[in-house]
Every structure is written in C-alpha cells, then in structure tokens.
N, C-alpha and C positions, 0 to 999 in steps of 0.2 A: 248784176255783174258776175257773182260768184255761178250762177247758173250756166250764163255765158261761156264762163272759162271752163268748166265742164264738160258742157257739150262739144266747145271748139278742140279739147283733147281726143276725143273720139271721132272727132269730124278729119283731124288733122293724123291719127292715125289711118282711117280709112282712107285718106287720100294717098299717101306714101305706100301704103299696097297696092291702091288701083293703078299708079302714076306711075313711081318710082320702082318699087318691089326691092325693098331693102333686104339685103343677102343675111344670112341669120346671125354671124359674125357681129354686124351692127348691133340689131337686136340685141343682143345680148350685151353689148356696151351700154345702151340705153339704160336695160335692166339693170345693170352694177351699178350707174351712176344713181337710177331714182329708185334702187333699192337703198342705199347708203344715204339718199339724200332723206328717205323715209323714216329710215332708223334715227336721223339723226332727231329730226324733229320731233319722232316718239320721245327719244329717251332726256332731250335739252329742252323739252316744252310741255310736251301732253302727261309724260309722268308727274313732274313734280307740282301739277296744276292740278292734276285728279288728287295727288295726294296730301295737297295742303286743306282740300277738303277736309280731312279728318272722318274720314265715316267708316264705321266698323267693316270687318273684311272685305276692302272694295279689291285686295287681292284677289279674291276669289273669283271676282267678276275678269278680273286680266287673262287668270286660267281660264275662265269659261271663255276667253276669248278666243284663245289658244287652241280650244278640244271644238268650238264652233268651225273654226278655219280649217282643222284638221279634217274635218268632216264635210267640209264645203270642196275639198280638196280630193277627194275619192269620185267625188263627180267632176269634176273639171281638170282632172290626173294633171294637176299641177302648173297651169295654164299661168296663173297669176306671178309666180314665180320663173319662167323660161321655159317649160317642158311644150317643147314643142314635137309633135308627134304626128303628124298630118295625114304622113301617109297609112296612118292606121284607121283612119276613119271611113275614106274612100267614098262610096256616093252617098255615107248617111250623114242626113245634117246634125251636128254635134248638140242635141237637144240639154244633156244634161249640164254638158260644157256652159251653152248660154246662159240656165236659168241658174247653173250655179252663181257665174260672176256676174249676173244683175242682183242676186241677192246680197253678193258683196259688195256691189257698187251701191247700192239702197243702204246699207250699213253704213259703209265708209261714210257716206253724203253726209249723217243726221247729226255728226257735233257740228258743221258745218252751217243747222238751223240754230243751233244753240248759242254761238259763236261769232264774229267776223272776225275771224284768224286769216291772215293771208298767209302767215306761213304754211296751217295747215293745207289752206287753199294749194300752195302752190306744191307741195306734197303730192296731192290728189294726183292732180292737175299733170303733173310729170310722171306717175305711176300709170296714169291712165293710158297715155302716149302706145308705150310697148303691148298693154294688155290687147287695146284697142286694133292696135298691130296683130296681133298674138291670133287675135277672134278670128280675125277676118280672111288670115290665113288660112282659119279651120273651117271656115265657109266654104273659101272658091278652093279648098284640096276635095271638098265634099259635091262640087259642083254646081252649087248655089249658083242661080243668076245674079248678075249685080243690080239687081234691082231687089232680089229680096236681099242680098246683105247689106245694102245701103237701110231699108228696112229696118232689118235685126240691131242692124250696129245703131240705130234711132232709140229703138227701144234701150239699147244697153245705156246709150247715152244721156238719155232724162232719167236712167237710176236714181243717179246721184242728188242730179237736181229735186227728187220728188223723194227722196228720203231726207234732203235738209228742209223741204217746202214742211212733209207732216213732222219733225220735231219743231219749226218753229208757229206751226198754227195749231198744236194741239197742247192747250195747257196740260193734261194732266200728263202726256208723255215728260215735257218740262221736270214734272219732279223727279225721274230719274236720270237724269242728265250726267250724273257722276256715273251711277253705273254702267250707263251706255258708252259712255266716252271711254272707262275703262273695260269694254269688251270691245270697240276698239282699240283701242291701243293693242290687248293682246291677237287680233286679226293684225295691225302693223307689225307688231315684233315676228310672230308665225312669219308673215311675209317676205321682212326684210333680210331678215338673217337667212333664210332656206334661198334667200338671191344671193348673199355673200355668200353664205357657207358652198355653194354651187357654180360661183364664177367662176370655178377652174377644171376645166375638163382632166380626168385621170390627177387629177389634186396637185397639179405641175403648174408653176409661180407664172401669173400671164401676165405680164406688164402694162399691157393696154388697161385690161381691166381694172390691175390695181390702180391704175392715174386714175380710172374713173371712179373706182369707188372715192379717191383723194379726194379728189376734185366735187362730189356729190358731198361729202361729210364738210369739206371747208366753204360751199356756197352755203348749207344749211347755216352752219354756226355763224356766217357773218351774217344773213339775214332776221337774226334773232335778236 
C-alpha cells in the first residue's frame, strides 16, 4: 500500500502537467502547503522519536542531513523546494537535476522500510505531488518526448518504493535506523523551511500562501 501511494504521487503529478498544465502560481501553493505540512511532521513526530532513542550525537547525523541536501541541491538548483528555472535548460535533458532528486527520493523512502507511519507516509506522499510536477516541467522545457518523461518520471517514482523495500529487507542496514531517520529529518528540515522561508516573492505578505502554509501545519497536527 505504502508503495502504492508513492508511485501514484508521481503518477498524479505527471498527469497534471500532461493534462492540465498547472500555471506556477499553483505550484507553488502546493509547495507552501506540503512544505509546512512537512515541517510539521518533522518537528511533532520524527524529532522527538529519533530522540527518545537516546543515542550519543545523533545530532550530528540531523547536520549531516542538512550539509547532504545542501549538496544534493547544487545539482538540482533547488528543484525540491520551487526553483523552477526551465527556461534555462533548453534542449538538454536535466541529467543532474534527475539523478539528484531520485537520490532524495531513495533517502526519503527508507524510514519508511523501518516504519508504517502513515503520517510520515502521507508527508511523502504530498511533497512528491509538486516535485513530480516540478521534474516534469524540466523535461518537456528540454524537449523530451513524453514517452521518455513518462519513462524518467517511472524511474523517479519506484525511488521511494526501493529505498523503503532495501531498509526493510536488509537486516544489518536495520541497525542504523536512528541515524538514518535522523539524516532525514535534517533533508526535511533543509526542505521545508527553504519552502517557507521562500513562499514570498521580494518578501511581501502573500495571503494565499500563508492560508496554505495554515492550512498544511493544522491538517499535520490533527493527524497526529
């Protein structure tokens, strides 16, 4: 089921750009909503769960989350968070772009193996939406047929699924489970907050968007 929901996020973003072609205004609602819905569930769920472990500097591991995304983020110039840039790409297909955010998709997936958290699930699950979005744009601006981006956006789309398949079929990844979980978390925090912190063009109060960051932080907390 959680595979399921996965894929049909990336399936369901791909369809909305072949179909519909949602104007970037939206997108980016999207993004404030399942960025805030993202944060919320870091910071009301997966923090204080890593950290009742008790295990010596599993801090460390949140930074190394933090400085991994950073770094994931120089190759996919900010894709995961709104930065949408398409026309810069032009006939070349966005190589680094892709294999960045399937390596972030492969990450996110694996507490996922660890885990049946449906909040985290549905975290995912609604960040994927816009990203999915996001890609696919950077395809067909590069002129991709849609028959390789249906392709590509496949491959993006069992990331997730096959990074929670290898933490839950490989015992010995199992024993680090805390510090995995806590370099994601610091990949959500990186995330979520570079969505809020950017929901405002020239830093001028957009009200649309604040409803929806509202609106994302108070479905998180009631589904906890």
């Amino acid at each position: 089921m959680n595979y399921l929901a996965l894929i049909f996020a990336v399936v369901f973003g791909l369809g909305l750009v072949l179909i519909i072609k949602p104007k970037a205004k939206t997108i980016q609602l999207l993004l404030s909503f399942s960025g805030a819905y993202l944060l919320s569930i870091t910071v009301l769920h997966l923090i204080p769960e890593v950290f009742e472990k008790q295990q010596s500097n599993i801090g460390l591991f949140i930074l190394l989350g933090i400085v991994f995304q950073t770094t994931l983020e120089y190759l996919s110039k900010g894709a995961e968070h709104g930065h949408i840039h398409a026309h810069d790409i032009k006939n070349n297909i966005p190589w680094l772009l892709f294999l960045s955010l399937c390596v972030h998709a492969f990450l996110e997936g694996m507490p996922l193996g660890f885990t049946n958290n449906s909040a985290l699930l549905w975290a995912i699950v609604i960040h994927k939406i816009p990203i999915a979005i996001i890609l696919t744009v950077f395809f067909k601006n590069s002129k991709t047929s849609n028959v390789h981006v249906v392709l590509f956006l496949t491959i993006f789309a069992l990331m997730s699924p096959l990074g929670s398949f290898v933490a839950n079929t490989f015992p010995f990844i199992y024993q680090f489970e805390t510090q995995i979980n806590a370099i994601v978390i610091g990949v959500f925090l990186h995330i979520s907050t570079a969505i809020l912190f950017e929901s405002s063009e020239n830093h001028q109060f957009n009200l649309q968007k604040f409803i929806a960051i509202l609106v994302g932080f108070g479905i998180a907390f009631i589904s906890l």
